[in-house]
Each structure stands twice: as structure tokens, then as C-alpha cells.
N, C-alpha and C positions, 0 to 999 in steps of 0.2 A: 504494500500500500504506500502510497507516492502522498505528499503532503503538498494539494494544493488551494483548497480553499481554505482562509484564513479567517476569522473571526475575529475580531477587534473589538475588545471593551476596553475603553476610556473610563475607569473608574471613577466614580462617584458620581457629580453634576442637579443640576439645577438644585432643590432644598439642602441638597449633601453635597456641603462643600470641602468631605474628605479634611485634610492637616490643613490647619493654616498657620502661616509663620511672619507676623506682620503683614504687608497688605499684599500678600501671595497666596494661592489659597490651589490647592494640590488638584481640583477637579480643570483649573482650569490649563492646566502643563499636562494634564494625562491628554486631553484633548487633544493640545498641540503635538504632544509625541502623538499618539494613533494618527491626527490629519497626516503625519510626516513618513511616519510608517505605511500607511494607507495609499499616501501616494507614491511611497519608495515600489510597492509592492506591484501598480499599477503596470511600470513600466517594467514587468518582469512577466513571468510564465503562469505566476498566483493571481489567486481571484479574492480581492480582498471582500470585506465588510465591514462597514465601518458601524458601529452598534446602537455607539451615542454620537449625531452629528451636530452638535449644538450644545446650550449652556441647558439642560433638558432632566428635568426628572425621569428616568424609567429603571422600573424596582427587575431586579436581577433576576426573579422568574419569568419578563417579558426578554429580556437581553438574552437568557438560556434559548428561550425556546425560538427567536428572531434566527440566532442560529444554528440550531434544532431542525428548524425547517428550510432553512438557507442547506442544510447538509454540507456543515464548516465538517472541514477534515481536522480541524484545530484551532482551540478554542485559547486567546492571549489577553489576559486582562492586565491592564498596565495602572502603575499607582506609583505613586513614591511615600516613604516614608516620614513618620511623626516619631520625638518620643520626648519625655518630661526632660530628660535628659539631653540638652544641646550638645553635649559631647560625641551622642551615638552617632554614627557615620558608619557608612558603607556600604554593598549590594546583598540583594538575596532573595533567592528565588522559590517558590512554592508547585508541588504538584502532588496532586491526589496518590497516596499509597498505594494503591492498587496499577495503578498507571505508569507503564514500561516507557511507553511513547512519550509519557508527561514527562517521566524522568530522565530520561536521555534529551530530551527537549530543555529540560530545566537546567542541565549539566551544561549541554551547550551554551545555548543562552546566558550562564552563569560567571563561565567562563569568558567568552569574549567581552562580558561586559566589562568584567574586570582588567581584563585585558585594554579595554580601551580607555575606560576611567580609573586606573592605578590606585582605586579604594579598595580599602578593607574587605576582603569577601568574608561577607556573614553565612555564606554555606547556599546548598540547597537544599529545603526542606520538607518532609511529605506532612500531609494538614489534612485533615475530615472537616477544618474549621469554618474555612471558608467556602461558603454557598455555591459559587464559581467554579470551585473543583470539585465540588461533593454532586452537584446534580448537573452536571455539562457530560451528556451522551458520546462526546469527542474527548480526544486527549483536550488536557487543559494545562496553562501554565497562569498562574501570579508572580509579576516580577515587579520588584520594588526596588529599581535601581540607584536611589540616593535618597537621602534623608533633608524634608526639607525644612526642618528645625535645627540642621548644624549649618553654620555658617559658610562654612568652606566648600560641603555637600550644594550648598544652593547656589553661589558664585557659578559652580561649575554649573548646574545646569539651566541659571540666566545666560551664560554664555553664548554667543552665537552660535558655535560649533556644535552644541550639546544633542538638540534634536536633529539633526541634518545626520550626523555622526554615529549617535544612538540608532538612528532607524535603518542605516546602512547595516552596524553588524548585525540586525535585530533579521534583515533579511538575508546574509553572511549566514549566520547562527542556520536559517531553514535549509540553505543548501547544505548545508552539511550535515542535518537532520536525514534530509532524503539518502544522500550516500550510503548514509548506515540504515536504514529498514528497511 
């Protein structure tokens, strides 16, 4: 089985506006990476979906099942990170236990992110917790590539480069997915 259609969830939006860190607010960079990933994906061989196109409430049993019935071969919900703690920084990825595809998915993913943001890799990790991976009929990954309560963490992805960059290895990461399954 060959990984081509792609699922894009832009975590949180419109009522839930996810971490906010001053007047930055985590729903609306998941956004901008999926538009960036969405159209990196475009001009390639994958058939994107984009989940949330807009500043937009929709609760994650309508996002599931949008691509459910889209017949996503894989399911990428993207977020970044919050914690009390301004010091926490670094990447880390989530995939359902049961899920071989999620986790060679997450491994990759995990790895080139690192690789291209020279942060801390906080691992990747299997979760029953989250909704997205517990009921998504496709592999699923949650990546939370930087933390945007640390200061350094958020510099890097105000940056120009950050989403252009990020959504390049992010479709990097799928060819190399397919190689191996």
C-alpha cells in the first residue's frame, strides 16, 4: 500500500484557540503550516486535504470522518506545543499503539524534523489519548514540532524559513515512508 492521499488537520481553530503565548495563538500557525504543507503537497504525486480551511470551529468527529470518506491513506494532524514551563522546548511526535504505518510515519517525521530544527527531540510517542489517533480508520500521526511558550522554540518558527522548510521535509518524510511499505 503506497501513501497517497493525505489528510491535513490544522489543529484547533475558531472557539479553540489551542496554546497561546502573548499575542500568538497556536490555531493560527497550525493553519499556516497545513496551507504550506497543503500546497507543498499539491505540486507533487499526493492528493492533499486540507480539513480546516479557515479560522473555523469543526469538532474532530467531523474532521475524522471529512476524511473517512475522502478515503485519506493518512491521517497528519499538526499543532505545536504549550507548557507552564517556558523552558520546555523541543519536537515530538505521537501515533496510535496499534499503528505500524503510524509509527514508522512518526519515526520519520520525527527524525527529519529534528534534523532540520536542531531541537531537542522529545521522542516519539504511542497515545490512546488523543481522539485523532484513537478513532482515524487510516494511519494517523500528531506532530508537535516546537513549543510555543519557549522563546527560542517560537523565534524559530516566526521565522521566514520555518513553514516553507517544515512543509518541505514534512513531504521529504512521505517519500521515504513509501520506500519502506
Amino acid at each position: 500500500m503506497k501513501i497517497k492521499k493525505i489528510a491535513i488537520d490544522p489543529g484547533h481553530g475558531g472557539r479553540d484557540p489551542g496554546v497561546i503565548s502573548g499575542h500568538y495563538r497556536e490555531k493560527d500557525i497550525n493553519l499556516k503550516l497545513s496551507a504550506e504543507l497543503f500546497s507543498r503537497l499539491l505540486s507533487t504525486d499526493y492528493k492533499p486535504l486540507l480539513l480546516r480551511e479557515g479560522d473555523l470551529t469543526i469538532n474532530l468527529a467531523d474532521r475524522i470522518q471529512k476524511a473517512r470518506d475522502w478515503k485519506a491513506d493518512l491521517y497528519i494532524s499538526l499543532h505545536h506545543n504549550g507548557h507552564n514551563n517556558v523552558e520546555a522546548r523541543g519536537t515530538e511526535s505521537y501515533f496510535y499503539p496499534d499503528s505500524k504505518i503510524g509509527q514508522k510515519t512518526a519515526r520519520i517525521m520525527q527524525q527529519e524534523m529534528i534534523n532540520l530544527l536542531s531541537l531537542p527531540d522529545r521522542g516519539i510517542k504511542s497515545s490512546k489519548r488523543f481522539y485523532v489517533l484513537r478513532c482515524t480508520p487510516m494511519p494517523a500521526v500528531l506532530l508537535e514540532p516546537l513549543f510555543l511558550t519557549n522563546s527560542i522554540d517560537r523565534n524559530t518558527m516566526l521565522g521566514e524559513y520555518y513553514l516553507p522548510k517544515l512543509a518541505d521535509v514534512l513531504v521529504n518524510s512521505l517519500d521515504q515512508l513509501n520506500k519502506i511499505i
